[in-house]
C-alpha positions as MATLAB code, in Angstrom:
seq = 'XXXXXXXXXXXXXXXXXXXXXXXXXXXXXXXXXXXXXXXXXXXXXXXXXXXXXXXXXXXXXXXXXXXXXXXXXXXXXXXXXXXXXXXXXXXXXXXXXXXXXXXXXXXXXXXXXXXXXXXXXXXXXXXXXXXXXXXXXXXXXXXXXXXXXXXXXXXXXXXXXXXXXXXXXXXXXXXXXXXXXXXXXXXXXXXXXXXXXXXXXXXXXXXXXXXXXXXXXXXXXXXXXXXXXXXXXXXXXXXXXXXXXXXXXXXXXXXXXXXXXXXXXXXXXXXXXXXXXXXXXXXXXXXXXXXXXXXXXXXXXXXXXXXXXXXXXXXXXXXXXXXXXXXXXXXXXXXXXXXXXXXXXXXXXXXXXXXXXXXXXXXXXXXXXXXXXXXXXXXXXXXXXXXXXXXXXXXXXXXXXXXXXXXXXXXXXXXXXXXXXXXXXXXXXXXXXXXXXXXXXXXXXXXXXXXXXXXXXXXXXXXXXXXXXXXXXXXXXXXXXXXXXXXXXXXXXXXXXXXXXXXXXXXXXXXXXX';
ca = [
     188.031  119.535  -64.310;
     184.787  117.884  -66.181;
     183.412  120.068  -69.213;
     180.616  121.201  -66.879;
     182.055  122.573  -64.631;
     184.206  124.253  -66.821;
     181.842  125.957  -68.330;
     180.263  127.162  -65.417;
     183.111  128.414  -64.085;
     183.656  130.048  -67.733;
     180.130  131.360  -67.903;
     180.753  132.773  -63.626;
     183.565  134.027  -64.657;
     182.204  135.742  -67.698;
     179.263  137.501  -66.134;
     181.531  138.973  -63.132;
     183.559  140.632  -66.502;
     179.954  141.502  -67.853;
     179.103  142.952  -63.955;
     181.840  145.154  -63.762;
     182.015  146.382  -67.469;
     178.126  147.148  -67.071;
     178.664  149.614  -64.324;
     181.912  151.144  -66.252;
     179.410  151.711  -69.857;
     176.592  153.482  -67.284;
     179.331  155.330  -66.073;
     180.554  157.059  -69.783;
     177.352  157.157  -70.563;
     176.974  159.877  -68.136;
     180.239  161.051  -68.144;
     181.028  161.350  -71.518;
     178.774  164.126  -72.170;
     179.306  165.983  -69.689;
     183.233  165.690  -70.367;
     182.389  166.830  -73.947;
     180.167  169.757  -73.009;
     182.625  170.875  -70.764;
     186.311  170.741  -71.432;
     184.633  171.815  -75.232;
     185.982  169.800  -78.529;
     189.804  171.028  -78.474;
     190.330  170.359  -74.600;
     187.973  167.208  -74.871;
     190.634  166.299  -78.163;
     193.673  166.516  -75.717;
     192.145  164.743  -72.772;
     191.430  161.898  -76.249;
     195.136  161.899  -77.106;
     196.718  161.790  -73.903;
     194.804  158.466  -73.443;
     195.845  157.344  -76.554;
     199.036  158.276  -74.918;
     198.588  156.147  -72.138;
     197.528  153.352  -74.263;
     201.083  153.102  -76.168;
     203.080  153.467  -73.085;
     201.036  150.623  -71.659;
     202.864  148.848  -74.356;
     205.910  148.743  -72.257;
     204.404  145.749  -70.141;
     205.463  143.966  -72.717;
     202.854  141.469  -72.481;
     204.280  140.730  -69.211;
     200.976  139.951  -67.867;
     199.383  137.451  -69.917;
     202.426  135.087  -69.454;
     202.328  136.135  -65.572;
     198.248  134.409  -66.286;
     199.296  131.260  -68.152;
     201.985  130.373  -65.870;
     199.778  130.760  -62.374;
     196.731  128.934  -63.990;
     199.307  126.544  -64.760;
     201.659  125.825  -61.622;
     198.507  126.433  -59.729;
     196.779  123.739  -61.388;
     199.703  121.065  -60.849;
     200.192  122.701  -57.370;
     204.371  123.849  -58.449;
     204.093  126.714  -55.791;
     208.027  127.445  -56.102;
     207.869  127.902  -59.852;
     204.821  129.976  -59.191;
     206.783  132.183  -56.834;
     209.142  132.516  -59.703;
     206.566  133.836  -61.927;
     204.962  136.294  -59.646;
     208.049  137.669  -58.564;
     209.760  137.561  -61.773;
     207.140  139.494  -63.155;
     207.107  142.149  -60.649;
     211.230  142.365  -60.910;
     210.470  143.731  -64.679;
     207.416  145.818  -64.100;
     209.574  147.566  -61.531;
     212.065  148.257  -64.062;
     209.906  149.399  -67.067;
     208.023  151.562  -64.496;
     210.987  153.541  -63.750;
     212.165  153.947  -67.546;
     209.143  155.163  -68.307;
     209.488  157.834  -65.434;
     212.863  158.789  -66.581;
     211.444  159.200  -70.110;
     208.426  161.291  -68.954;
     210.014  164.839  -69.815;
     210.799  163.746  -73.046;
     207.935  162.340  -73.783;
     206.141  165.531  -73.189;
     207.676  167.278  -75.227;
     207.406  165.052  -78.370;
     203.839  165.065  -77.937;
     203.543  169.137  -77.888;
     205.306  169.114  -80.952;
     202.502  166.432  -83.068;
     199.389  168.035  -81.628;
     198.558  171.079  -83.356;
     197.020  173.118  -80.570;
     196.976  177.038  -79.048;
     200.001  178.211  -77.847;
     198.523  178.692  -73.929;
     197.452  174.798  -73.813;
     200.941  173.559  -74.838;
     202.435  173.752  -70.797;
     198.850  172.396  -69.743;
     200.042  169.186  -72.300;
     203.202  168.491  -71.188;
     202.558  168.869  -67.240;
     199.757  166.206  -68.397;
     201.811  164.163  -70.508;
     204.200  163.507  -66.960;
     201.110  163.151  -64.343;
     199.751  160.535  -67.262;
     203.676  158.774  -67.384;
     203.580  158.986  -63.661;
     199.962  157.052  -63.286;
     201.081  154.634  -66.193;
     203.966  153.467  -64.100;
     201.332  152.545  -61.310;
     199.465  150.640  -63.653;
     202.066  148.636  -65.133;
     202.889  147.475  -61.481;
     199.633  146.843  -60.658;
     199.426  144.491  -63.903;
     200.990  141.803  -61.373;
     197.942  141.577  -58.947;
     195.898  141.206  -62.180;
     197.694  138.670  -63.908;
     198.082  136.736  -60.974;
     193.781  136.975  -60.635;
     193.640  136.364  -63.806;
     195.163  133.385  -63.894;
     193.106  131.591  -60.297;
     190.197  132.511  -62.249;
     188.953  135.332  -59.572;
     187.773  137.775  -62.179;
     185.347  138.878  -59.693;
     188.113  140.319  -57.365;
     189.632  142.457  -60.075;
     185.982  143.752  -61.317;
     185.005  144.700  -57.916;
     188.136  146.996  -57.414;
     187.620  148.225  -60.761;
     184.026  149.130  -60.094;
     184.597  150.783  -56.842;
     188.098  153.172  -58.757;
     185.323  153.718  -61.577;
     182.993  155.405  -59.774;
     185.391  157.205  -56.931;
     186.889  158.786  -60.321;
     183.819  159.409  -62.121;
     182.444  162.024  -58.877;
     185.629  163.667  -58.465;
     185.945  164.371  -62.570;
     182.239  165.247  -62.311;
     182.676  167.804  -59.132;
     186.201  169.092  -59.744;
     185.197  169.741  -63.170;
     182.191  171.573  -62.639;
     184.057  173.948  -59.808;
     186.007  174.741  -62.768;
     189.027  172.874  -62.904;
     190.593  171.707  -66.045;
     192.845  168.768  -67.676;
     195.110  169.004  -65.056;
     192.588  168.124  -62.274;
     191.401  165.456  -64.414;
     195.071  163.889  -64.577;
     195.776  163.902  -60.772;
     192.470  162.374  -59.902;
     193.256  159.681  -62.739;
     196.422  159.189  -60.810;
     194.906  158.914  -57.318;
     193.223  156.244  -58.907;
     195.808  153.916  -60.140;
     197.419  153.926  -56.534;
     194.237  153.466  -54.927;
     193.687  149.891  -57.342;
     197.605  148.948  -56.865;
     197.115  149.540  -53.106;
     194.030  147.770  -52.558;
     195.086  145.105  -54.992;
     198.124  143.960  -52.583;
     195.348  144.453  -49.641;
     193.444  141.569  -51.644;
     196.421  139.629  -52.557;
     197.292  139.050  -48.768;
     194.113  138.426  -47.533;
     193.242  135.777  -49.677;
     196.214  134.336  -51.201;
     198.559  135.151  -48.395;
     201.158  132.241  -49.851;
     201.910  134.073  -52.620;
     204.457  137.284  -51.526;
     207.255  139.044  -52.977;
     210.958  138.292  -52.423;
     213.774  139.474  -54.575;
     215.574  136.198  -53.931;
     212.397  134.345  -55.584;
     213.484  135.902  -59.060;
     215.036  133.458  -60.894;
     216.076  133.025  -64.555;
     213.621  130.165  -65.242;
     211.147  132.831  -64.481;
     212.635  135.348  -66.230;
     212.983  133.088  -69.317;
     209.941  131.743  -69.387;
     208.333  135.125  -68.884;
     210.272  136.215  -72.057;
     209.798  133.354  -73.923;
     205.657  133.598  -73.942;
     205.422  137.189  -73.525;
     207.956  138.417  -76.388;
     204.912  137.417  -79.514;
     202.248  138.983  -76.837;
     204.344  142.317  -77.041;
     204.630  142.378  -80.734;
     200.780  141.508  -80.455;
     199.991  144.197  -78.016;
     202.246  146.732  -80.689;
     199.416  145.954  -83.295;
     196.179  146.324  -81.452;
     197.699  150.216  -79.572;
     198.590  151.225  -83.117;
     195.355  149.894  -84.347;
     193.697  151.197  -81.756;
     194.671  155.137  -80.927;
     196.135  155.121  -84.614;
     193.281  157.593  -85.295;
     193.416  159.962  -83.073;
     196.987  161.004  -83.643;
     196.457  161.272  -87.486;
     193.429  163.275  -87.022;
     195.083  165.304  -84.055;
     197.850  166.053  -86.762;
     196.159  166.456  -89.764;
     192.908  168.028  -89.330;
     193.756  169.722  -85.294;
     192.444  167.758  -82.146;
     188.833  169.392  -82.553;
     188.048  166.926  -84.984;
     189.301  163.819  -83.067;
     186.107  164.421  -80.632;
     183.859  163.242  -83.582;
     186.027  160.602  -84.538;
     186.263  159.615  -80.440;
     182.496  159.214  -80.099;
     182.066  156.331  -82.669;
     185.474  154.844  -81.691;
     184.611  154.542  -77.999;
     181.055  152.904  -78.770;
     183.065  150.541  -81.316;
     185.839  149.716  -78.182;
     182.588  149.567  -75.270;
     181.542  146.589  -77.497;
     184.912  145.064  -77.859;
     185.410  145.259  -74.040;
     182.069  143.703  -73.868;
     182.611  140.741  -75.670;
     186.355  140.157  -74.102;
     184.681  140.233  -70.667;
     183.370  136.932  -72.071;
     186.504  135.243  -73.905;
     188.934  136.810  -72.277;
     187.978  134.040  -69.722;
     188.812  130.932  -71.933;
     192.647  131.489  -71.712;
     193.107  130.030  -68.058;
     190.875  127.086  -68.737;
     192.426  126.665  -72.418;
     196.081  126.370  -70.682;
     194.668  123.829  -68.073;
     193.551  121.850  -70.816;
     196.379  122.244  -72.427;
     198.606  121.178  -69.587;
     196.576  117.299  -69.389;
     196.638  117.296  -73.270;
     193.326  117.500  -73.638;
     192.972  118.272  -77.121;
     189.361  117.273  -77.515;
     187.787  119.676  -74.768;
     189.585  122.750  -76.142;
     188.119  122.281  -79.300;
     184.931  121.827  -78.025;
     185.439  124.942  -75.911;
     186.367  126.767  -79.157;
     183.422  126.113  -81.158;
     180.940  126.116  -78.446;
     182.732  129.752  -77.511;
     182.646  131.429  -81.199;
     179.122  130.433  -81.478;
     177.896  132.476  -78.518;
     180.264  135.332  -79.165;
     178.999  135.465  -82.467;
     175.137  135.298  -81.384;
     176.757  138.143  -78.957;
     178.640  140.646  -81.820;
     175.213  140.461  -84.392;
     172.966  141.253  -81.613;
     175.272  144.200  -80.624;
     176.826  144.752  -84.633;
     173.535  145.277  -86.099;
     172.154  147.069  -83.197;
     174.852  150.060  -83.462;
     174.700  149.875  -87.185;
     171.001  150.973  -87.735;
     170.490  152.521  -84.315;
     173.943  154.383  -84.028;
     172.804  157.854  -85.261;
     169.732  158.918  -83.370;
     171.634  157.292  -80.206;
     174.893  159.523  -80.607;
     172.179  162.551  -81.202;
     170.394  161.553  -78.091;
     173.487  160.986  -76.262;
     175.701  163.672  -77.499;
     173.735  166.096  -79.897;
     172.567  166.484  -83.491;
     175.746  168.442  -84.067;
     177.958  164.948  -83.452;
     175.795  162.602  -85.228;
     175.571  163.663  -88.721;
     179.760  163.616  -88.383;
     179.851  160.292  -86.310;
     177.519  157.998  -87.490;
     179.014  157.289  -91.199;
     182.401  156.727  -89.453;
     180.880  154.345  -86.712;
     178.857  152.585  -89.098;
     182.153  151.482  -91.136;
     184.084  150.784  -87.685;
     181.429  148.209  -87.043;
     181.462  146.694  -89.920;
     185.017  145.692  -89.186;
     183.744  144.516  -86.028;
     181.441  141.677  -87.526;
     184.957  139.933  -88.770;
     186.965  140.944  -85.727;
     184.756  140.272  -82.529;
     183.658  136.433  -83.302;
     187.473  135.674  -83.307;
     188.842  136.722  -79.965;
     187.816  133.421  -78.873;
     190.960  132.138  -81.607;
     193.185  134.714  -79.537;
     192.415  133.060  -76.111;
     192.808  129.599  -77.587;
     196.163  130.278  -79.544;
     197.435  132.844  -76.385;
     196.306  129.796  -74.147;
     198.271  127.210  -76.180;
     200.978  129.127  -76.546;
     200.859  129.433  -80.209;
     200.585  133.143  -80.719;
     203.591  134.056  -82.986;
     202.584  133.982  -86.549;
     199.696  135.885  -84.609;
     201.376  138.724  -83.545;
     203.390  139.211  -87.104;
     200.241  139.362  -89.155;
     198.302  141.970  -86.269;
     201.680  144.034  -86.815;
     201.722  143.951  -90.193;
     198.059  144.863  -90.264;
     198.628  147.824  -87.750;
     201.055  148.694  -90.264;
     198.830  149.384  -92.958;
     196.349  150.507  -91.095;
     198.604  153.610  -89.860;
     199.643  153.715  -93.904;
     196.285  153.780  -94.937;
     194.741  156.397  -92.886;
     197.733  158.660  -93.720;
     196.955  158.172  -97.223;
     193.183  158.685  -97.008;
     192.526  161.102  -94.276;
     193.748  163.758  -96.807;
     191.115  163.159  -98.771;
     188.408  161.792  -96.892;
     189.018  163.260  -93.478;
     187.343  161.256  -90.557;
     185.836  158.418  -93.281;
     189.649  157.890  -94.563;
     190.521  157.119  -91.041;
     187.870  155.357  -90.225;
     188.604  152.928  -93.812;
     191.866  152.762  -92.987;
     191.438  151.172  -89.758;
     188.424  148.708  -90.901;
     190.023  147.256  -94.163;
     193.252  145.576  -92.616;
     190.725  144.472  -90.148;
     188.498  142.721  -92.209;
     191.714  140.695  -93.951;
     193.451  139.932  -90.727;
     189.808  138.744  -89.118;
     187.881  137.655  -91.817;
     190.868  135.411  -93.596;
     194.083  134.577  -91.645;
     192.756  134.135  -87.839;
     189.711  131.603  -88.432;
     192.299  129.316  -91.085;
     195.281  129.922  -88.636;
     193.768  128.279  -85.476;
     191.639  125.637  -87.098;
     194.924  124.710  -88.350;
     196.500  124.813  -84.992;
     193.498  122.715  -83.517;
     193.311  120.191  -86.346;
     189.602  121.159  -86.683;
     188.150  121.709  -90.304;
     187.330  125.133  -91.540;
     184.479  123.822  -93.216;
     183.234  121.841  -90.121;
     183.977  124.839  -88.098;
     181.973  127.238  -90.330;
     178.957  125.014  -90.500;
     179.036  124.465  -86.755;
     179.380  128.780  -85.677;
     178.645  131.170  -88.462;
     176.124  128.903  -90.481;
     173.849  128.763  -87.194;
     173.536  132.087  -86.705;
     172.433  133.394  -90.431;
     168.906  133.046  -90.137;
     168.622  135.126  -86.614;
     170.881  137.486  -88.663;
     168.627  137.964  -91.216;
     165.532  138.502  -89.260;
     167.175  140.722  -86.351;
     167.828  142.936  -89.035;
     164.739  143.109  -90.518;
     163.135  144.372  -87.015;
     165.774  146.782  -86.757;
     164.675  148.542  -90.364;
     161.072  148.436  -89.655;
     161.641  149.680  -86.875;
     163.733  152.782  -88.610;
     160.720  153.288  -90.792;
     158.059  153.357  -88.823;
     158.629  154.309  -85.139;
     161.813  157.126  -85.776;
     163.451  156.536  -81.868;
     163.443  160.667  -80.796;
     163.932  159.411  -76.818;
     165.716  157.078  -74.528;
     162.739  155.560  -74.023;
     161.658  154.499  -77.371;
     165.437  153.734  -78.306;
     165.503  151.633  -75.250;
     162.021  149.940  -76.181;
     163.172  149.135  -79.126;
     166.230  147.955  -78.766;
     165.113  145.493  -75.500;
     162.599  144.132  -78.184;
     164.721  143.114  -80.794;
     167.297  141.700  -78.437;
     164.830  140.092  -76.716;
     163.573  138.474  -80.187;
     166.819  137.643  -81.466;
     168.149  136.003  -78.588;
     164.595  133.876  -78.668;
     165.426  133.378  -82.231;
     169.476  131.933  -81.383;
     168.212  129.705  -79.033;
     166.084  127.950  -81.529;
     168.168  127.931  -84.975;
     171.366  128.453  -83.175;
     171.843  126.232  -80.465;
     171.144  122.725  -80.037;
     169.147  121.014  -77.552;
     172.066  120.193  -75.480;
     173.481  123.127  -75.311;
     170.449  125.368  -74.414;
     170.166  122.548  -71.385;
     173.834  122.890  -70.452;
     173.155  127.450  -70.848;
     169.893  127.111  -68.836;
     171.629  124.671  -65.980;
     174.663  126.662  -65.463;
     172.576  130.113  -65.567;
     170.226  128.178  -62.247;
     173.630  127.069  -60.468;
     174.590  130.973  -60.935;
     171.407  131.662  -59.690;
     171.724  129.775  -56.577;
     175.394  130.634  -56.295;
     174.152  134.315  -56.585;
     170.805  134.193  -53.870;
     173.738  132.473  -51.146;
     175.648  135.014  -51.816;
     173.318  137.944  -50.965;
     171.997  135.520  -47.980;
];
């Protein structure tokens, strides 16, 4: 595979992410109100924790998934179809396994959760039948995990988007009409379920169709597969630990310390904070397949190419999107949401973005360390941090309520991101921090600078009170910045290579639709 063609198939692979996570933003945009508005703050606060829920017994794939995607990239790519068939069905062997554990547990589990959320006495049965329909469609999701590492690793993210896409919306008009005929929580919980069958079952469909030599067979699992499994997906588990206690850390703290009415406030900047982080993994999310390739021919030299060439767009990426939800954060949540959520949301989003600017440019160092295999000392330093960050926003919450949480999860960030990452895979790659620097974050100062200059004028002296002006604005200074990265950002042969593989998409795209 030449570097061209890598990158095209990097940059197709990309915007099929970008395609699908599009349509799933318009649809919370939309949604999200309406949930709000509906269920009310406490209901809306239960429906937050129960995905937060979801999120830490998702933790039980165990990182299953990403090894499932390094080893088919790689025994695809050297054509080992019996070790493949290991893989595949090794994988599914354990998913089975963890998805009836977590069945068994689901009583239990219910229960426990009653207990931490401080809630009215009549919701507490509504919680724990929730808490089992949620354990029930968790366990179809961890299956399904299979289909998608196996996707993810031939490189057809546009297979898994499209399925996505299609759930999305099915899910989004059912919420929307059951909801409005005035159904509750639990309405919301079976539909959610319907939906994970629906993407396991027409994820096989897909699976069959067009890769019809991969299939399952018990007698296929094997303890190389098993092993090897283990052995890559063990530091991806401890890995996974950190970013669900990172990540729904917050809404369990709030939930028990100030009642789950307040963890709606806290939920709005959080899930504008996480929109943008899905946003720019669509992107690098897509180096780890090509990273193991490379890694399988030893070529050294590409990947760090790759890796500098990748942190400099995802960093033109994160400012343009960073800066944009700093300044224009407030009168967006009070368009989007109300008055009433803003004044309480903005300070808190503003300081969860801020932990962004260190965190985002780097998850092109977790694709190239999860795609060499060299994810360890990774994983123990995002634990650790998760660590504090759960200390932390104990501590301050009690004083600072929703800002103490919100500090609590953005200062282990900014360490972990802003200090050990960058130095940790330079080191891995041989690659100088201070050529690396100079090469990614240096370029992108100046646009920096001036992006957020337009942003404050624009603050001052046209106030955004509509969609329309926030959206005129904000297409104006993207449109300027992005002008701006392409000339004090990027060289001339890389705005040659971006321009050539953007016609090639083109043309791929206008066949398509022929």
């Amino acid at each position: 595979m030449n570097s061209n063609k890598s990158s095209s198939k990097i940059l197709s692979n990309a915007i099929a992410n970008w395609g699908g996570y599009i349509i799933n933003i318009a649809i919370a945009f939309f949604l999200s109100p309406f949930l709000v508005h509906t269920l009310g703050d406490t209901k809306y606060g239960i429906w937050s924790i129960v995905a937060a829920l979801s999120g830490y017994m998702s933790l039980l794939e165990m990182g299953i998934g990403s090894a499932l995607t390094r080893y088919v990239s790689k025994f695809q790519s050297s054509s080992d179809k019996e070790n493949l068939l290991s893989s595949v069905n090794s994988a599914l062997f354990l998913y089975a396994i963890i998805a009836g554990f977590i069945l068994l547990l689901s009583p239990v589990t219910a229960a426990i959760v009653v207990r931490l959320v401080t809630v009215e006495e009549n919701l507490k049965d509504i919680i724990k039948l929730l808490v089992i329909i949620t354990s029930v469609n968790v366990s179809f999701l961890i299956i399904s995990s299979t289909f998608r590492g196996i996707f993810q690793g031939l490189q057809r993210y546009d297979i898994i988007n499209t399925t996505q896409v299609v759930i999305g919306i099915c899910r989004a008009i059912l919420f929307y009409l059951f909801l409005s005929q005035g159904y509750g929580l639990i309405s919301m919980g079976i539909i959610a379920l319907a939906g994970s069958f629906s993407l396991l079952f027409i994820s096989y469909l897909f699976m069959r169709k067009k890769y019809s030599f991969i299939h399952f067979d018990l007698k296929k699992v094997s303890r190389f597969g098993l092993r090897s499994i283990f052995t890559y997906s063990a530091y991806t588990f401890i890995n996974m630990i950190a970013n669900q206690l990172t990540n729904y850390t917050g809404s369990f703290v709030i939930g028990y310390f100030m009642g789950a009415a307040a963890i709606t406030y806290f939920s709005i900047a959080w899930s504008l904070t996480e929109y943008l982080k899905q946003f720019c993994m669509a992107f690098t999310r897509v180096f780890i397949p090509a990273i193991s390739e490379y890694e399988a021919i030893g070529d050294y030299e590409t990947i760090r190419k790759l890796y500098i060439s990748g942190t400099k767009y995802t960093l033109i990426i994160v400012i343009l999107f960073c800066l944009g939800i700093m300044m224009l954060g407030e009168p967006f949540i009070a368009l989007w949401m109300g008055s009433k959520y803003s004044s309480s949301s903005a300070p808190v989003l503003i300081i969860l973005i801020i932990s962004q600017l260190f965190e985002l440019p780097q998850l092109i160092s977790y694709s190239v360390l999860f795609g060499l295999s060299k994810h360890k000392k990774l994983s123990y330093a995002s634990l650790i941090s998760a660590i504090v960050n759960f200390l932390l926003s104990i501590i301050l919450v009690r004083k600072f309520g929703l800002i103490g949480v919100a500090l609590g999860t953005a200062i282990p960030q900014i360490v972990l991101y802003g200090i050990f990452v960058p130095f940790y895979t330079n080191r891995n790659l041989k690659l100088s921090i201070r050529l690396f620097v100079r090469k990614t974050y240096m370029k992108v100062i100046i646009p920096a600078v001036l992006l957020l200059i337009i942003l404050k004028a624009c603050l001052t002296y046209i106030y955004p009170t509509s969609y329309f002006l926030l959206l005129s604005e904000a297409l104006t200074c993207a449109a300027i910045f992005i002008g701006l990265s392409c000339i004090f950002s990027l060289d001339k042969q890389e705005r040659n290579t971006l321009f050539n593989n953007i016609s090639l998409l083109r043309v791929k795209m206008a066949g398509i639709l022929k």
